[in-house]
C-alpha positions as CSV (number, residue, x, y, z in Angstrom):
1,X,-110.0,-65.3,3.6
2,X,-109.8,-62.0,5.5
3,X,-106.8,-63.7,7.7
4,X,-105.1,-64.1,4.4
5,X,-105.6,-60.4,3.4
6,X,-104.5,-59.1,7.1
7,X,-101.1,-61.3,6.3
8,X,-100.5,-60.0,3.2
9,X,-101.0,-56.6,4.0
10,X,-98.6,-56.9,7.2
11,X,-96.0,-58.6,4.9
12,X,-96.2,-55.5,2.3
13,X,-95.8,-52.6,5.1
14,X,-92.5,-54.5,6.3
15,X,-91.0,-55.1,3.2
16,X,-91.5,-50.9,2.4
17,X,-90.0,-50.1,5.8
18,X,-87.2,-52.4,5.1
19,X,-86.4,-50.8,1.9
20,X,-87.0,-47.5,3.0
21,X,-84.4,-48.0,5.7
22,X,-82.0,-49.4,3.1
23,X,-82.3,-46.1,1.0
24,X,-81.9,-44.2,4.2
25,X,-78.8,-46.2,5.0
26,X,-77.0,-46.0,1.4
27,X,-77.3,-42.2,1.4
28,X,-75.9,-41.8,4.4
29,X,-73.1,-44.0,3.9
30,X,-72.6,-42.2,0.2
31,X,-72.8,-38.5,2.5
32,X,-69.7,-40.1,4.7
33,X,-68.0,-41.3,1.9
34,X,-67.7,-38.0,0.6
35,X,-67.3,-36.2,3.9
36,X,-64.1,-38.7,4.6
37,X,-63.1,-37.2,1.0
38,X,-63.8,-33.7,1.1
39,X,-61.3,-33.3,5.0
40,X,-58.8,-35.7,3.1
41,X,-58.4,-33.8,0.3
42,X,-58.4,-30.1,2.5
43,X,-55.7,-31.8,4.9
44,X,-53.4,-33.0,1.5
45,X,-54.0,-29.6,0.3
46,X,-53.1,-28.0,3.2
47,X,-50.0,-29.8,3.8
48,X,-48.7,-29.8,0.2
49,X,-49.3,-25.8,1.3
50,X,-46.8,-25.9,4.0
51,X,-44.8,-27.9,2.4
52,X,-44.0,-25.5,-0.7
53,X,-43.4,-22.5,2.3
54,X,-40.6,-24.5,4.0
55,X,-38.8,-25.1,1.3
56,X,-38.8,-21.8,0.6
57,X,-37.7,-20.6,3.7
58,X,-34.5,-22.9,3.1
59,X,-34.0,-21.9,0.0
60,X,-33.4,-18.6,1.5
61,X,-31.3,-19.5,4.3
62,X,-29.0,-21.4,2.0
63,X,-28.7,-18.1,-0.1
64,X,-27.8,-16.2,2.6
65,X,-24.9,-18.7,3.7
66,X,-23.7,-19.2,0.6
67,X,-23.0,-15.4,0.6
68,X,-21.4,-15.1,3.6
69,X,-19.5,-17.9,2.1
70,X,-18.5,-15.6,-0.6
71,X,-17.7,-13.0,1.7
72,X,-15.4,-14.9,3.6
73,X,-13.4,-16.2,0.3
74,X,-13.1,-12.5,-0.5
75,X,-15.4,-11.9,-3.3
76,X,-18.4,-14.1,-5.2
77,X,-19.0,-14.9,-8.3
78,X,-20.9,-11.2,-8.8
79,X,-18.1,-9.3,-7.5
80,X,-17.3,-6.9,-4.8
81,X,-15.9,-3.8,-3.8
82,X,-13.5,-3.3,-0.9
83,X,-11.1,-0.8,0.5
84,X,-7.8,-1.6,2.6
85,X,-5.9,0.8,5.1
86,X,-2.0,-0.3,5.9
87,X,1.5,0.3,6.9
88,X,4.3,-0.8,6.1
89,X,8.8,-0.4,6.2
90,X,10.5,-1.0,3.1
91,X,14.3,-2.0,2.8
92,X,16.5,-0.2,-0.3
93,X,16.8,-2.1,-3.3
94,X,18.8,-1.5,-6.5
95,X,21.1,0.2,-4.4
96,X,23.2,2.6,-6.5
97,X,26.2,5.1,-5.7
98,X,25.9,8.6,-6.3
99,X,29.0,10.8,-7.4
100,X,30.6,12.6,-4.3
101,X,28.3,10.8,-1.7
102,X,30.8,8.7,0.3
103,X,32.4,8.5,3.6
104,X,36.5,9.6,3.5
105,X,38.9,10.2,6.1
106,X,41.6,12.8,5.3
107,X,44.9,13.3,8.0
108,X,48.1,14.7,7.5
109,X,51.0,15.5,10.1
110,X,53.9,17.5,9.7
111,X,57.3,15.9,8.8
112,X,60.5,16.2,10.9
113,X,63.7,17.3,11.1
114,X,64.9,14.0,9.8
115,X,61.9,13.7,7.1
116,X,60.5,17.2,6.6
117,X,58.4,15.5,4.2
118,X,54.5,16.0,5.7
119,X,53.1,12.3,6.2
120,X,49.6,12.1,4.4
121,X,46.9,9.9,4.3
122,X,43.3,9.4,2.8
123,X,40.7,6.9,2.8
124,X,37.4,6.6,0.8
125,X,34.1,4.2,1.6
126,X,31.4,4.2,-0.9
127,X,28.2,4.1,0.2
128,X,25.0,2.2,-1.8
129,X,21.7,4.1,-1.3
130,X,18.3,3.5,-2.5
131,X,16.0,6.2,-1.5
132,X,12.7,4.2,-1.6
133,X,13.8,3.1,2.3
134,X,11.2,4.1,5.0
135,X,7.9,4.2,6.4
136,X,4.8,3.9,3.8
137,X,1.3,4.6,5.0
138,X,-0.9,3.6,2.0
139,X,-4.8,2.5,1.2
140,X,-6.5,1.1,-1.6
141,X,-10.0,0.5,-3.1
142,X,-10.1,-2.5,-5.4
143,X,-13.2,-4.9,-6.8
144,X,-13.4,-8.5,-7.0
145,X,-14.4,-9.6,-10.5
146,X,-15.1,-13.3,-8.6
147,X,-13.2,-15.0,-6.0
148,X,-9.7,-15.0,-7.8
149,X,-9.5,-12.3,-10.4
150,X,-9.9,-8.6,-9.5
151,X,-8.6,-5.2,-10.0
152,X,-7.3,-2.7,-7.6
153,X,-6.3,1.3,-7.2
154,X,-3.5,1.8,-4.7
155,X,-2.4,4.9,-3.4
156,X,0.7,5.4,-0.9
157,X,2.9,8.0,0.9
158,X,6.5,7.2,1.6
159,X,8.4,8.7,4.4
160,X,11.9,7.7,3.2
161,X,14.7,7.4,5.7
162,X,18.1,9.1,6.3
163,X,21.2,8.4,4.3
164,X,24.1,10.3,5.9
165,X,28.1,10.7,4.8
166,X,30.4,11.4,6.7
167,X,34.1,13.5,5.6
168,X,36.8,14.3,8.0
169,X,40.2,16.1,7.8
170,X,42.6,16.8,10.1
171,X,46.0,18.8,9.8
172,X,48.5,18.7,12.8
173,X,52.1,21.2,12.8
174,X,53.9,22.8,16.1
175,X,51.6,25.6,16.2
176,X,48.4,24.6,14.7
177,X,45.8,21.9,14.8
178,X,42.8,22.5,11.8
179,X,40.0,19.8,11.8
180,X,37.3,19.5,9.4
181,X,34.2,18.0,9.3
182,X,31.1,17.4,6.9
183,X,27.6,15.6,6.7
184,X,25.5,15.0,4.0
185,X,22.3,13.5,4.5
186,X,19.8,12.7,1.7
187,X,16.1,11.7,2.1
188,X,12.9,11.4,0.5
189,X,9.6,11.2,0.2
190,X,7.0,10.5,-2.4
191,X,3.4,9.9,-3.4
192,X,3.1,6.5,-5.3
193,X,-0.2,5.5,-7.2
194,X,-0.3,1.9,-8.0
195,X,-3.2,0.4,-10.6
196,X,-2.2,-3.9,-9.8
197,X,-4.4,-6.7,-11.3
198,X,-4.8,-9.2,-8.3
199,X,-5.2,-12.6,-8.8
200,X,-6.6,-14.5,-5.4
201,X,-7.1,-18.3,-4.5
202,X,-10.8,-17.9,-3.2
203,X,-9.9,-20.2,0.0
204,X,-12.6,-19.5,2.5
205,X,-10.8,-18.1,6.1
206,X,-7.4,-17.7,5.1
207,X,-6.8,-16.6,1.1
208,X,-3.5,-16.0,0.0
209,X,-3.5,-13.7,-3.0
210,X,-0.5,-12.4,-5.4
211,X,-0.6,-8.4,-7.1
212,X,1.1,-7.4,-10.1
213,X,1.1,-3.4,-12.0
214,X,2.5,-0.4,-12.1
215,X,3.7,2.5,-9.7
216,X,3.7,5.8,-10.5
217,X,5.3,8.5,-8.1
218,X,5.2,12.0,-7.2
219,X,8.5,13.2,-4.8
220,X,11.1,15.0,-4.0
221,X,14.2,14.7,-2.2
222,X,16.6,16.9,-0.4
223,X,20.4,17.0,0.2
224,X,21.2,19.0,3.6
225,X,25.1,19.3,3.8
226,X,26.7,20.6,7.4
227,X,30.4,21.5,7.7
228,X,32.4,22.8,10.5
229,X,36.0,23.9,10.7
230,X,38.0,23.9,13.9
231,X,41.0,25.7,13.6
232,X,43.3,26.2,17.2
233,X,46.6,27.9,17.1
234,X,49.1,27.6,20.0
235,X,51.6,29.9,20.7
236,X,52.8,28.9,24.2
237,X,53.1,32.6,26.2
238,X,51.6,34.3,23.1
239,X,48.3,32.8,21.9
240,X,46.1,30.2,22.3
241,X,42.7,30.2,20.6
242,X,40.3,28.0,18.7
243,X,38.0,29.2,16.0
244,X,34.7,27.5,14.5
245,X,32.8,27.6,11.7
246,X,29.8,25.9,10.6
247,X,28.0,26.7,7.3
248,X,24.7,24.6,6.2
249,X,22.3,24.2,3.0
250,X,19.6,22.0,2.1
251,X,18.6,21.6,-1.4
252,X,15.3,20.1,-2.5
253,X,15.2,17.8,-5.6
254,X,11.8,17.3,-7.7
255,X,9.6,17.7,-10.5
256,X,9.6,14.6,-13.2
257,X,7.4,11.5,-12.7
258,X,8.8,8.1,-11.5
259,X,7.9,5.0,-13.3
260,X,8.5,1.3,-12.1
261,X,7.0,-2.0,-11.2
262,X,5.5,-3.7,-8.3
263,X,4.9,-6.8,-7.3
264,X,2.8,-8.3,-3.6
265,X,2.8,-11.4,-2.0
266,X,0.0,-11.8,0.5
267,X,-2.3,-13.5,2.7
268,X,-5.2,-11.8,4.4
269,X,-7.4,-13.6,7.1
270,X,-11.2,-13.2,7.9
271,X,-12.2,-11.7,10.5
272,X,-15.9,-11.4,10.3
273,X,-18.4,-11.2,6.9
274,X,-16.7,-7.8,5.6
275,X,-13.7,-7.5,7.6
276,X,-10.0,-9.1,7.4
277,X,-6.7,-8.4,8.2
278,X,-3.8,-9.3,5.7
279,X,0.1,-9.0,5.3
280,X,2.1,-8.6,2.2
281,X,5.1,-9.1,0.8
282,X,5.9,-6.3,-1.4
283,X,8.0,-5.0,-4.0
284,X,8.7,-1.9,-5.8
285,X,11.4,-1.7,-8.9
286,X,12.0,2.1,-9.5
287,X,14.0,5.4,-10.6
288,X,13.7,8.9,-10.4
289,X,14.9,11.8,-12.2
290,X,14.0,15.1,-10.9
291,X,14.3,17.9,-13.8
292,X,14.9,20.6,-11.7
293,X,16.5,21.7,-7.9
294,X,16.8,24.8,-5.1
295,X,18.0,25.5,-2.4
296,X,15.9,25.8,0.4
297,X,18.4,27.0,3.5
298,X,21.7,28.1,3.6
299,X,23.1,29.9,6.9
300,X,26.2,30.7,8.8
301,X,27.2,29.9,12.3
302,X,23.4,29.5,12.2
303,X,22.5,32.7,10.9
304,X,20.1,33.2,7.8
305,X,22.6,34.2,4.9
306,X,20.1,33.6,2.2
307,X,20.6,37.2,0.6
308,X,24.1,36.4,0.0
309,X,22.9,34.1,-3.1
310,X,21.6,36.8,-5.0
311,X,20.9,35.1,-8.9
312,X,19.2,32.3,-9.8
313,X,21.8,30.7,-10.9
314,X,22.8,30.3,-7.3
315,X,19.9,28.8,-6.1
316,X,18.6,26.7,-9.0
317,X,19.5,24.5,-11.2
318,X,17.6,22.3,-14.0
319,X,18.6,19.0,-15.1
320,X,17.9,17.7,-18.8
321,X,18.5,14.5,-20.7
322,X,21.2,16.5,-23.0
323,X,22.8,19.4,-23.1
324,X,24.6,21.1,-26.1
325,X,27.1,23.8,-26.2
326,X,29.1,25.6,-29.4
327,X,30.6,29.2,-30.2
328,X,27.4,30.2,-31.3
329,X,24.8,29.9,-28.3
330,X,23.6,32.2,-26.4
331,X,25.4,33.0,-23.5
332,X,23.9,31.6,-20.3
333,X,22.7,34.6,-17.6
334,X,23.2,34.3,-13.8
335,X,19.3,35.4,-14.0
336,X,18.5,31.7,-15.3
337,X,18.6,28.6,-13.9
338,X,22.3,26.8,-13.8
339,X,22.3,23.9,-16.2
340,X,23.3,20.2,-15.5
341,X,22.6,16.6,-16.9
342,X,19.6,14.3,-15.3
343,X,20.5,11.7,-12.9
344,X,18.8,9.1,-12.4
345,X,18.2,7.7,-8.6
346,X,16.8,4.5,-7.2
347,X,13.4,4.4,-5.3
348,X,12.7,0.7,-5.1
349,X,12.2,-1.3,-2.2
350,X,11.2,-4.4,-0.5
351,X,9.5,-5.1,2.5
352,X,6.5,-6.1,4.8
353,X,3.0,-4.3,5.0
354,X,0.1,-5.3,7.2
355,X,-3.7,-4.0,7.4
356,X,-7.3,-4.1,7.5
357,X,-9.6,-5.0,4.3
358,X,-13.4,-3.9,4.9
359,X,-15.6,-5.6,1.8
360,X,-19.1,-4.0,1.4
């Protein structure tokens, strides 16, 4: 009976060790489990984490090229302000004639004892002249609405070129030989401003682009005039001399404001995010009327004779649209300016202009 007792206490202490250890073991596989959790959900964490940062990162560096982008098609969507530096020739156009400026040739011999009749002849050239000809240094600031529509502020300074005549005479007899000869040159210059609307393709690297407005200009012109007279008389065994004369004035055109039209054709080509160089094909449709003139020099055989012209009637004269004379009005004074009607004179031009364009 006690054997009995001995067995079935034996068998009770190993079944409660056996279900001790099964306790033990569940709670440490239920502390894994959630361990194995725990570093799973830190690592997803932590990736989703970096994740998030390099998409950022490229969100930025796409930013940042697609304005460079911009840049390079000459303006973005938000605009952009830019100045530009060039130079540039222009060729005359709407060439006009002006009264008295041409070239002539003027000879005449003495006749014989057969034909005592003097032998004569004269020839005249017109010339064509547009004084918008020359050199033109000019800049700008402008700002791109977007990549094709923008506005822009020129402002230029033209150097016009020289427009000479050229009248000769020449009278031969026995005993004397008279030659004549005159030049007149006329040239400008003039300060243009030029608001334009500019309307651009937005082609990244090379944008072609097109300008239209207005110019509005500031000048003056002047008229220099030199003539010189050779007059030799021979007198075999008596005389034989030669005397010259040269006189000279320069009169200066201005006041009055010049409107007209212009129109650019142009392609400019990156060079780097803010800087490009472009060319243009421009055009400039314009007149000028100055309301007043002076003279500026007049001398002889070289020699200042400016106190010979002692009124102002002399030295100036000013230039109106109409001008109205009858019995009853007042007589004009030598102590006012002389009186004449306005002519109108050609500034336009066409030509080429290249430069630098710096976008900020």
């Amino acid at each position: 009976m006690k054997k009995i007792y001995l067995l079935l206490f034996l068998g009770m202490v190993a079944t409660t060790d056996t279900f001790s250890q099964m306790i033990y073991n569940q709670r440490n596989i239920s502390k894994s489990a959630f361990d194995l959790t725990s570093k799973k959900a830190t690592f997803l964490s932590k990736q989703f984490t970096d994740t998030k940062v390099i998409i950022g990162d490229e969100n930025n560096d796409l930013t940042a090229k697609r304005r460079r982008s911009s840049r390079r098609r000459g303006g973005s969507s938000e605009g952009g302000l830019y100045v530009s530096f060039g130079l540039g020739y222009g060729l005359g156009l709407g060439s006009q004639n002006m009264t008295g400026f041409n070239d002539s040739t003027y000879t005449e011999t003495e006749g014989s004892l057969v034909n005592p009749i003097p032998f004569m002849k004269v020839t005249y050239d017109q010339i064509n002249l547009s004084l918008g000809k020359g050199l033109c240094i000019n800049g700008s600031v402008g700002y791109m609405i977007n990549g094709n529509f923008g506005v822009e502020l020129g402002l230029s300074y033209l150097l016009g070129g020289k427009t000479t005549s050229t009248q000769t005479n020449e009278k031969t007899t026995t005993t004397q030989i008279s030659k004549g000869e005159g030049i007149t040159s006329i040239q400008a210059s003039m300060v243009r401003i030029s608001p334009s609307i500019i309307i651009a393709s937005g082609m990244e690297g090379i944008n072609p682009y097109a300008k239209f407005g207005m110019t509005l200009g500031f000048g003056s012109f002047n008229i220099e005039n030199t003539n010189t007279s050779t007059n030799t008389i021979m007198l075999p065994g008596i005389m034989d001399t030669t005397i010259i004369n040269k006189t000279f004035n320069n009169r200066e055109f201005s006041g009055g404001l010049a409107i007209g039209i212009n129109a650019t054709l142009g392609c400019s080509f990156t060079m780097s995010d803010n800087i490009s160089i472009f060319g243009e094909f421009n055009m400039i449709n314009m007149s000028y009327s100055p309301s007043m003139s002076e003279i500026k020099e007049y001398s002889i055989n070289d020699v200042d004779k400016m106190s010979l012209l002692t009124t102002v009637a002399q030295k100036q004269t000013n230039y109106y649209e109409s001008l109205e004379y009858s019995s009853t009005s007042t007589p004009h004074t030598s102590d006012e300016p002389s009186q004449a009607l306005k002519q109108s004179i050609s500034f336009g031009s066409i030509g080429l202009n290249i430069g630098m364009k710096i976008t900020f």
